[in-house]
N, C-alpha and C positions, 0 to 999 in steps of 0.2 A: 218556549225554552228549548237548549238543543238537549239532545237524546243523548243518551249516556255513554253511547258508542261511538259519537260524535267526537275527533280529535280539535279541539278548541286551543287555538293561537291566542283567542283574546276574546271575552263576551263581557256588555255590558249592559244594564238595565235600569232605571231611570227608577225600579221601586225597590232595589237593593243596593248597595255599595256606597250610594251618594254623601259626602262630607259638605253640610249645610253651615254657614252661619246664618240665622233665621231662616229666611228662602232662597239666599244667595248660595249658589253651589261653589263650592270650591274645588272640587276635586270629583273625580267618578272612578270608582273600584273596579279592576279589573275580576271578575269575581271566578275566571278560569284557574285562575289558580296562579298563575306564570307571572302576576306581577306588570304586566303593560298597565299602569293605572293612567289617567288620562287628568291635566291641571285645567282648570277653568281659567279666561283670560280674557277680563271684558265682563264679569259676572251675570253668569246664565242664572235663570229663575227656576226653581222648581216649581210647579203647578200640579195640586193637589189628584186633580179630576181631569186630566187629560186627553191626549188622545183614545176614543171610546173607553174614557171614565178611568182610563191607568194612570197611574204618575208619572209626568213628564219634565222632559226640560224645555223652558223656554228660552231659545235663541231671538235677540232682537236684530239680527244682521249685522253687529258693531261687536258681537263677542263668540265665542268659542272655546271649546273643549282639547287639547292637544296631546301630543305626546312627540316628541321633534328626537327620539334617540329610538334606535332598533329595535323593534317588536321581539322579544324574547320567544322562541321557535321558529322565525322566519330566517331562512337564508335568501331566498328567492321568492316571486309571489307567482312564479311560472306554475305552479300547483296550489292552489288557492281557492275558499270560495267564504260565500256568507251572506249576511243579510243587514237591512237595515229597517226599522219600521220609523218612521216619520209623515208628516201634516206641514205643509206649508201654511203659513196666517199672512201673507201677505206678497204679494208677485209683483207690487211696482216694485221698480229702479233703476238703475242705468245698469246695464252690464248683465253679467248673468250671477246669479244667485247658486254658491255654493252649500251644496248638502254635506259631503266628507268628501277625502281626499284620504289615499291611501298609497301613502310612497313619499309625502314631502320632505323635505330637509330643514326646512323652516317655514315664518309666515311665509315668506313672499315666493322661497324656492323650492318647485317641485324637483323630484328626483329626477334621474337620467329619465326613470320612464316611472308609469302611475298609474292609476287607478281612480277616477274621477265619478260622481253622478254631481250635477247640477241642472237647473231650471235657468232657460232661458226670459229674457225681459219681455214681460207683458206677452208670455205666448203661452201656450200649453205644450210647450214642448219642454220634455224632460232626457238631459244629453247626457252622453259618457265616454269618459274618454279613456284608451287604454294607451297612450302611449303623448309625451311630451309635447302637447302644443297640435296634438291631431285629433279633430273629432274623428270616432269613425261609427256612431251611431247615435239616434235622436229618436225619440217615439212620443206619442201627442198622449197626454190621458189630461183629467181634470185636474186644477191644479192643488186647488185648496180643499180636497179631501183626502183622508187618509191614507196612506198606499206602505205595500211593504216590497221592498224590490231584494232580490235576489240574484247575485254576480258571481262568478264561474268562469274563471281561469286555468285549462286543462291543457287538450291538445288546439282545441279553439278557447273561445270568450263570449258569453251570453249572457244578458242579463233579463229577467222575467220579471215584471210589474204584478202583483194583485195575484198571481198564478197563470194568467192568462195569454200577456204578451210577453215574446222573446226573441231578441234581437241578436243574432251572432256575429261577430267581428272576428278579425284577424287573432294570431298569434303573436305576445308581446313579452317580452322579459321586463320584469320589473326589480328593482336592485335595491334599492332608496325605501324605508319601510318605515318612516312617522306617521301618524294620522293626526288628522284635523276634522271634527266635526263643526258646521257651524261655521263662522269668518273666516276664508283664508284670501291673502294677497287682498286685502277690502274691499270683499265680495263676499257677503254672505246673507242667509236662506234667514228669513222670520220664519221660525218653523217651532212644532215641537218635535222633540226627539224622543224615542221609550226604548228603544233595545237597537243594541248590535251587535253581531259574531264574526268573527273570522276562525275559520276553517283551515285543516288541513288537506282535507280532502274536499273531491267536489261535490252540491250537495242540490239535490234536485226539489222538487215543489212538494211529491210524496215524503221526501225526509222531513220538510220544515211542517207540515200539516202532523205528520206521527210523533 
């Protein structure tokens, strides 16, 4: 959970906020306070005992979590950081397999520029993209174990897998500020989901551990 000193854009958690009809999620509470709440679309499942026994959501690649109108405290994502904890359940498909996306404007249209982590087809490699239509880093880990990655957009852009790998990319202004977990453009991650944050500041391995 973040720390209390932590300036929170927007945090979500897969064992609080959730608007169920039975196990169908309908909705996910922004529980920062600011009001970004996130609509389900495609009906995601919650799952009891999820990743390492938490309650999660399960994405089946055909559905998603959204919010397609400005993140309430964001002007810019040039100052940005956060995390995501997620499980991938299944790597076939054509194409690549979307985690979130952060900066869309709708399904199918990312912003001028973005904020991306997805899984490539049948590989272990897991990409990120910080700018429209440009990879500009990829890193191999396993696929179908749990992983929590952490993303940092400052004077540069890094992103740390597990605590241990970190990949630095260029500098990108991001404008466009919807998020999509789960399907976007019909491409998406069979995964669970349990938490995510978006920051205002940037936020290192020692802050998400304390």
């Amino acid at each position: 959970n973040p720390k209390e000193n932590m300036v929170l854009n927007a945090y979500y958690n897969a064992n609080d906020g959730v608007v169920l009809n039975g196990n169908t999620v309908l909705s996910l509470n922004d529980l920062s306070g600011n009001g970004n709440h996130l609509t389900a679309v495609g009906s995601p499942q919650i799952v009891a005992n999820g990743i390492n026994g938490n309650p999660s959501i399960r994405f089946n690649g055909t559905n998603r979590l959204e919010r397609t109108s400005l993140i309430s405290g964001i002007t810019d994502l040039n100052n940005r950081s956060g995390w995501i904890v997620f499980k991938l359940e299944d790597i076939n498909g054509v194409g690549y397999h979307n985690i979130f996306l952060l900066g869309g404007t709708s399904y199918t249209t990312a912003g001028t520029n973005f904020m991306q982590l997805y899984n490539t087809n049948n590989s272990q490699i897991f990409n990120q993209n910080y700018t429209t239509n440009t990879l500009d880093s990829s890193i191999s880990l396993p696929q179908t174990q749990a992983h929590y990655c952490i993303f940092n957009k400052s004077n540069g852009a890094n992103v740390n897998f597990d605590g241990s790998v970190t990949n630095t990319v260029g500098i990108q202004t991001i404008n466009n500020n919807g998020l999509f977990v789960g399907q976007w453009n019909s491409k998406g991650a069979k995964m669970l989901f349990c938490e995510m944050a978006i920051l205002q500041d940037e936020i290192s391995e020692t802050d998400r551990v304390n």
